[in-house]
N, CA and C atoms as an extended XYZ file, in Angstrom:
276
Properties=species:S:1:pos:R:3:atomname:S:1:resname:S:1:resid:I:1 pbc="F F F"
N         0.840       -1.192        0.000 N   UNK     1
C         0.000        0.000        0.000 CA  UNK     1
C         0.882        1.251        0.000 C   UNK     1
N         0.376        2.217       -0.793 N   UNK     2
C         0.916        3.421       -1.034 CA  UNK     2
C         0.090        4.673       -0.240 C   UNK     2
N         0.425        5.619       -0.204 N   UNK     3
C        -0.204        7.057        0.416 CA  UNK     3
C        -0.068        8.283       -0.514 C   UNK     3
N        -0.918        8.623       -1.429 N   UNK     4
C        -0.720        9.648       -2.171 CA  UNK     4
C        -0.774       10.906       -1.689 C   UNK     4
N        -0.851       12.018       -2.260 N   UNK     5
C        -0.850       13.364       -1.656 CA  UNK     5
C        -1.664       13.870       -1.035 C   UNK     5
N        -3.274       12.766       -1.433 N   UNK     6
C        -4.577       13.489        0.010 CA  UNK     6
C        -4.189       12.800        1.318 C   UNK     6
N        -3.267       11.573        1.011 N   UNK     7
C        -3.611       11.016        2.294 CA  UNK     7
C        -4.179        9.764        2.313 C   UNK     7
N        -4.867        9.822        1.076 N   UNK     8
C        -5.603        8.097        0.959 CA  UNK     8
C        -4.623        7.064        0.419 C   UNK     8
N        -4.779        5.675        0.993 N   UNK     9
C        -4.101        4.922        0.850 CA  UNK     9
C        -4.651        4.179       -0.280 C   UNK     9
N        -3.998        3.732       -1.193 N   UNK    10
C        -4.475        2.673       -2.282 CA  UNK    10
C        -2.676        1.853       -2.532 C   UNK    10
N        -3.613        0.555       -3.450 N   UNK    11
C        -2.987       -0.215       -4.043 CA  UNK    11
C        -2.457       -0.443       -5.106 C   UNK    11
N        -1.074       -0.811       -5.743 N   UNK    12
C        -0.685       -0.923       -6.664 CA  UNK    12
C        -1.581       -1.262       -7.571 C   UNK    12
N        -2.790       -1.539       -7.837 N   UNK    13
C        -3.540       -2.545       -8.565 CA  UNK    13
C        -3.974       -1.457       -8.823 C   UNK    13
N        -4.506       -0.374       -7.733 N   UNK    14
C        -5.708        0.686       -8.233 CA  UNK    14
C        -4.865        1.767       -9.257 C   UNK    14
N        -3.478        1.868       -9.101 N   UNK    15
C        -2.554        2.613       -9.610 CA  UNK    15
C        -2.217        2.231      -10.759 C   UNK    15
N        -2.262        1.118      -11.403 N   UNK    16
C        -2.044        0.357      -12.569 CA  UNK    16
C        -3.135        0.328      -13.320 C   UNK    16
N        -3.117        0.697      -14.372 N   UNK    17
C        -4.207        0.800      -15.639 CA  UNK    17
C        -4.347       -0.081      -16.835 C   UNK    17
N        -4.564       -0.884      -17.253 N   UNK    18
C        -4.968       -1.634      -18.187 CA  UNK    18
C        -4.946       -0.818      -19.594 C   UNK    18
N        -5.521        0.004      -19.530 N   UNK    19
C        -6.213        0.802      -20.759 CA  UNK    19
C        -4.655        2.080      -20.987 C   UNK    19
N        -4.449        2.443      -22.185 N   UNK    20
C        -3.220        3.145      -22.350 CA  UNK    20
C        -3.703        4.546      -21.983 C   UNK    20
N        -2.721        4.968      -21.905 N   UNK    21
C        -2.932        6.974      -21.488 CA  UNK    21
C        -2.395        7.170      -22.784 C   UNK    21
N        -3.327        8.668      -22.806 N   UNK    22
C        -2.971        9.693      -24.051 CA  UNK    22
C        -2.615       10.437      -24.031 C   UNK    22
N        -1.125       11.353      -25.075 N   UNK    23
C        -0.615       12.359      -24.835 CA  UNK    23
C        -1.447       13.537      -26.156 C   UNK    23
N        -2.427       14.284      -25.156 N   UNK    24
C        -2.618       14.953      -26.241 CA  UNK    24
C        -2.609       16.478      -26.497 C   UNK    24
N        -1.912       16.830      -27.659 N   UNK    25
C        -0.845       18.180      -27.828 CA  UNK    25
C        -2.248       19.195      -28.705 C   UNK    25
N        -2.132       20.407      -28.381 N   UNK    26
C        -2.947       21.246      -28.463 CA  UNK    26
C        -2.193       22.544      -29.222 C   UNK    26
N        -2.848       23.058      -30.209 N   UNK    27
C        -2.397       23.611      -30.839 CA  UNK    27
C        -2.184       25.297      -30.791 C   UNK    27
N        -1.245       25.686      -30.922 N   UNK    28
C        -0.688       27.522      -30.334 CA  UNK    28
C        -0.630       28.156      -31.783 C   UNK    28
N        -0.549       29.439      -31.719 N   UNK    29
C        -0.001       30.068      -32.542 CA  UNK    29
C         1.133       30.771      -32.038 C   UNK    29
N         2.466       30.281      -31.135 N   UNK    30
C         3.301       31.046      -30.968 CA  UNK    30
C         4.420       30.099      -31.683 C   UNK    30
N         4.605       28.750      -31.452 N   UNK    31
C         5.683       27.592      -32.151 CA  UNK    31
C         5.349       27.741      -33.487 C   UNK    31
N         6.567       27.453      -34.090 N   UNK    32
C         6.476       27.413      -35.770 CA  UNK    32
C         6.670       25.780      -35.952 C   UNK    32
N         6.518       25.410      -37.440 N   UNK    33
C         6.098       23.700      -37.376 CA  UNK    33
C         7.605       23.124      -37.186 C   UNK    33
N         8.610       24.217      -37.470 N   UNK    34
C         9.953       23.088      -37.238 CA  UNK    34
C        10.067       22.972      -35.824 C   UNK    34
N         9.595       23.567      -34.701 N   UNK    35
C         9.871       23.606      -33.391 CA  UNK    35
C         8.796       22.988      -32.796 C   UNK    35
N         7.827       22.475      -33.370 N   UNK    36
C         6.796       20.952      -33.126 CA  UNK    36
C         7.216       20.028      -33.520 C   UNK    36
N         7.778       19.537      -34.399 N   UNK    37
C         8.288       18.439      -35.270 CA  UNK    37
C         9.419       18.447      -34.434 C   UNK    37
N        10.175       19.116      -34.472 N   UNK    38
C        11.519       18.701      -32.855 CA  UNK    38
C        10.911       18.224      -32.194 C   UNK    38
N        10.346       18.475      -31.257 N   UNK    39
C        10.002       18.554      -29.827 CA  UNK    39
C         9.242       16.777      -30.230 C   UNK    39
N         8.439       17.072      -30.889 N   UNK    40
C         7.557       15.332      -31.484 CA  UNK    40
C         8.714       14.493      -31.702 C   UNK    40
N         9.806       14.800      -32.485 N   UNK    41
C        10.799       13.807      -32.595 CA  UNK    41
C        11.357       13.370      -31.262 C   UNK    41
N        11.695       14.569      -30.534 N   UNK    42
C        12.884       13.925      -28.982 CA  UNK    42
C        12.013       13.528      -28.284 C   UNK    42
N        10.281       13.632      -28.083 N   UNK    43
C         9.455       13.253      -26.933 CA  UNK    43
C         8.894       11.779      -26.965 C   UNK    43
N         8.396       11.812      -28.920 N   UNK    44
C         8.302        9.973      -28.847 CA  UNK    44
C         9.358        9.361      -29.775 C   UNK    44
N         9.932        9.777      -30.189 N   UNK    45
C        11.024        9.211      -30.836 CA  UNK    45
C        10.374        8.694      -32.212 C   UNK    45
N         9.686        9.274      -33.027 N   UNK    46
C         8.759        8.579      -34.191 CA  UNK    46
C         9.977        9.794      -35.363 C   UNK    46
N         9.158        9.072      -36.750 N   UNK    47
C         9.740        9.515      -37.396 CA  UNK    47
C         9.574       10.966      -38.036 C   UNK    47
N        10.373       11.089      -38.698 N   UNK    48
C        10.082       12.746      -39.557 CA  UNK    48
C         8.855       13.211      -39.974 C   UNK    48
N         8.602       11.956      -40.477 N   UNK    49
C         7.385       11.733      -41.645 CA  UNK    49
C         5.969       11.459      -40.372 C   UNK    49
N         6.354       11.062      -40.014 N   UNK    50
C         5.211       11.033      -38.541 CA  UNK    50
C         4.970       12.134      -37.993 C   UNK    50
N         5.871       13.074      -37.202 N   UNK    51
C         5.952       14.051      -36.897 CA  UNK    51
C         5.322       15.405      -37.535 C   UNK    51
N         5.694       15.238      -39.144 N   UNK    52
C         4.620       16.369      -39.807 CA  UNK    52
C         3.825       15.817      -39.669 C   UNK    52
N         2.889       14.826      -39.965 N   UNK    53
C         1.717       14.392      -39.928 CA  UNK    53
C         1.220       15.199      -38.600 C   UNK    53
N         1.980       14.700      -37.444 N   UNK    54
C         1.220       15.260      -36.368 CA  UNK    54
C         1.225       16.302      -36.142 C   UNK    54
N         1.835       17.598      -36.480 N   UNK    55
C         2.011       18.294      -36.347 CA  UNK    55
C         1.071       18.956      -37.262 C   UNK    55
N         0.870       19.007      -38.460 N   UNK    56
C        -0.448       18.954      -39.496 CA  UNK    56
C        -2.069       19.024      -38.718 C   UNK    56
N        -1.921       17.774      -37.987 N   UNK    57
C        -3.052       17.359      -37.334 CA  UNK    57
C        -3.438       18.507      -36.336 C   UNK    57
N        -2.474       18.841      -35.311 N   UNK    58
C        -2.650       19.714      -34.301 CA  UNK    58
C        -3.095       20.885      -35.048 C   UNK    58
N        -2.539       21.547      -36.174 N   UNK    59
C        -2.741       22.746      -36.966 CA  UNK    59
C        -4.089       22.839      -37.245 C   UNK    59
N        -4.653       21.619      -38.051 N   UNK    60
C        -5.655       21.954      -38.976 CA  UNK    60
C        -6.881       21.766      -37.746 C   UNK    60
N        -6.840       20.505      -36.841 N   UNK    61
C        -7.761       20.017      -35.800 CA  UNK    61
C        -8.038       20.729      -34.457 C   UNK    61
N        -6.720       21.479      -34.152 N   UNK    62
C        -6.736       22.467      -32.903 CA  UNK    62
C        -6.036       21.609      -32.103 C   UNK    62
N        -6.274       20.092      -31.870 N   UNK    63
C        -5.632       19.374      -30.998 CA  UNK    63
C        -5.351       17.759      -31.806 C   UNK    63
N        -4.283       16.722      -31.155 N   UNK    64
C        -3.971       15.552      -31.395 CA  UNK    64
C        -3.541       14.535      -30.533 C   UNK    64
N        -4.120       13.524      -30.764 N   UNK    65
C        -3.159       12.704      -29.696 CA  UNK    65
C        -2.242       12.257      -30.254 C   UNK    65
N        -1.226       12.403      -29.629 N   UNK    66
C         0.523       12.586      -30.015 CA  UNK    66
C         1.334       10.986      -30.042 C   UNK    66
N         0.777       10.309      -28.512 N   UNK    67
C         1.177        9.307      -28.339 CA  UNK    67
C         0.350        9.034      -27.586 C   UNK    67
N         0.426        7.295      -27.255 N   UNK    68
C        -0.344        6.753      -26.492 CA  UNK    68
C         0.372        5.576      -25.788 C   UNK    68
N         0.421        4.722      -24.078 N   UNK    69
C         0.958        4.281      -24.479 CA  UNK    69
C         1.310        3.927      -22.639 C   UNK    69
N         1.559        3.353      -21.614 N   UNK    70
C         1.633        3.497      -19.973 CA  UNK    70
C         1.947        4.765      -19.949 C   UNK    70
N         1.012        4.950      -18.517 N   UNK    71
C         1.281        6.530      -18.089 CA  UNK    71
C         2.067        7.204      -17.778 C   UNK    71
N         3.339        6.168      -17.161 N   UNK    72
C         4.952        6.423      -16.674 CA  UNK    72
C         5.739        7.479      -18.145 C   UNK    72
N         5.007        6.553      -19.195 N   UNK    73
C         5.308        6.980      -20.594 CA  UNK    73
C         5.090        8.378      -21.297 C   UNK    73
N         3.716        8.273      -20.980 N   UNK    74
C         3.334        9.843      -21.141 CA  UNK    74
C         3.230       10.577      -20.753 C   UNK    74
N         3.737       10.651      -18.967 N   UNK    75
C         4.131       11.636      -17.817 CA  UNK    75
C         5.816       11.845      -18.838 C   UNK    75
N         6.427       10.974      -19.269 N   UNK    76
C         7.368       11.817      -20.161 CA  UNK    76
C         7.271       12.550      -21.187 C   UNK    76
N         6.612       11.448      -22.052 N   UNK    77
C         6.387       12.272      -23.519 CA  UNK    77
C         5.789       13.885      -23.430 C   UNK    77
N         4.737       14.095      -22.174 N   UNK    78
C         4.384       15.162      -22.049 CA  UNK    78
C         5.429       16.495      -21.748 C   UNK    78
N         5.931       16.046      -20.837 N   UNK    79
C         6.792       16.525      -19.860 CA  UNK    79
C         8.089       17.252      -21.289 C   UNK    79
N         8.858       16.306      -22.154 N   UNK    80
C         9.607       16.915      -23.095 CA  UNK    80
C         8.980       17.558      -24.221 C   UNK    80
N         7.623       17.835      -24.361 N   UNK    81
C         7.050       18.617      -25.057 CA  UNK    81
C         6.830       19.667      -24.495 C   UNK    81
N         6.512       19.948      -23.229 N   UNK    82
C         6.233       21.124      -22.493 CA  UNK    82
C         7.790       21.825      -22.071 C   UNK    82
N         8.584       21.275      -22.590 N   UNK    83
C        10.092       21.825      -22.452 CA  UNK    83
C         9.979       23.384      -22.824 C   UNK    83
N         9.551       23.278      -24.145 N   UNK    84
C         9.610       24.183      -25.370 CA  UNK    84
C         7.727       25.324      -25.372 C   UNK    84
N         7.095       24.578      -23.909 N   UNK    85
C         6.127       25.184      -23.539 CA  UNK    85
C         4.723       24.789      -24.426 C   UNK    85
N         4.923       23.949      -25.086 N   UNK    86
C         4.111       23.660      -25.526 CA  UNK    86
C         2.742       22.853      -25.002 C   UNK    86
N         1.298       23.071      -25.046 N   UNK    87
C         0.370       22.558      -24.043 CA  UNK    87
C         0.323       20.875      -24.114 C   UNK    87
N        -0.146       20.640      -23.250 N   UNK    88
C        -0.532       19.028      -23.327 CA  UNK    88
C        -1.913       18.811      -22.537 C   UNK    88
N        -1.832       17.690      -22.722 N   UNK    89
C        -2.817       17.006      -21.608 CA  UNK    89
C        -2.156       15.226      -21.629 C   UNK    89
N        -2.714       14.723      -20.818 N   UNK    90
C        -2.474       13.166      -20.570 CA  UNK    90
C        -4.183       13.033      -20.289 C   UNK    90
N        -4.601       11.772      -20.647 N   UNK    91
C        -6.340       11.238      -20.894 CA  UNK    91
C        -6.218        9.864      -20.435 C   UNK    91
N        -6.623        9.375      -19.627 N   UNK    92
C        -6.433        7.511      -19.215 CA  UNK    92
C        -7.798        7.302      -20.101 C   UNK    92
């Protein structure tokens, strides 16, 4: 048993998710597309050609899910996108 930050105690089990988390990136008008397409490359490590895509997506849609994938995962992926200030969210 663990103790989170209210105080309540739970279990590894309740902390563990089955279902993947989503990293999903929201679209600014202050980044230009080469400084999304970075940030998409070093956060999931996908390719060039992936990266515009997503980066496309965020433009035209307002928002994307970026990656998906354990939450340990996308407490990072988020985390090196927001380097460069860019918004996120994480979605279980």
């Amino acid at each position: 048993m663990t103790t989170n930050p209210l105080g309540l105690e739970q279990s590894d089990e309740d902390v563990a998710t089955h279902d993947p988390a989503k990293v999903i990136l929201f679209n600014d008008n202050v980044h230009t597309f080469d400084e999304v397409i970075t940030q998409l490359i070093k956060a999931t490590r996908c390719t060039q050609e992936k990266a515009e895509g997503l980066a496309w997506e965020v433009h035209t849609r307002g928002k994307a899910i970026v990656f998906s994938g354990e939450m340990m995962r996308c407490v990072q992926v988020s985390g090196i996108l927001e380097e460069i200030q860019l918004m996120t969210q994480i979605e279980v």
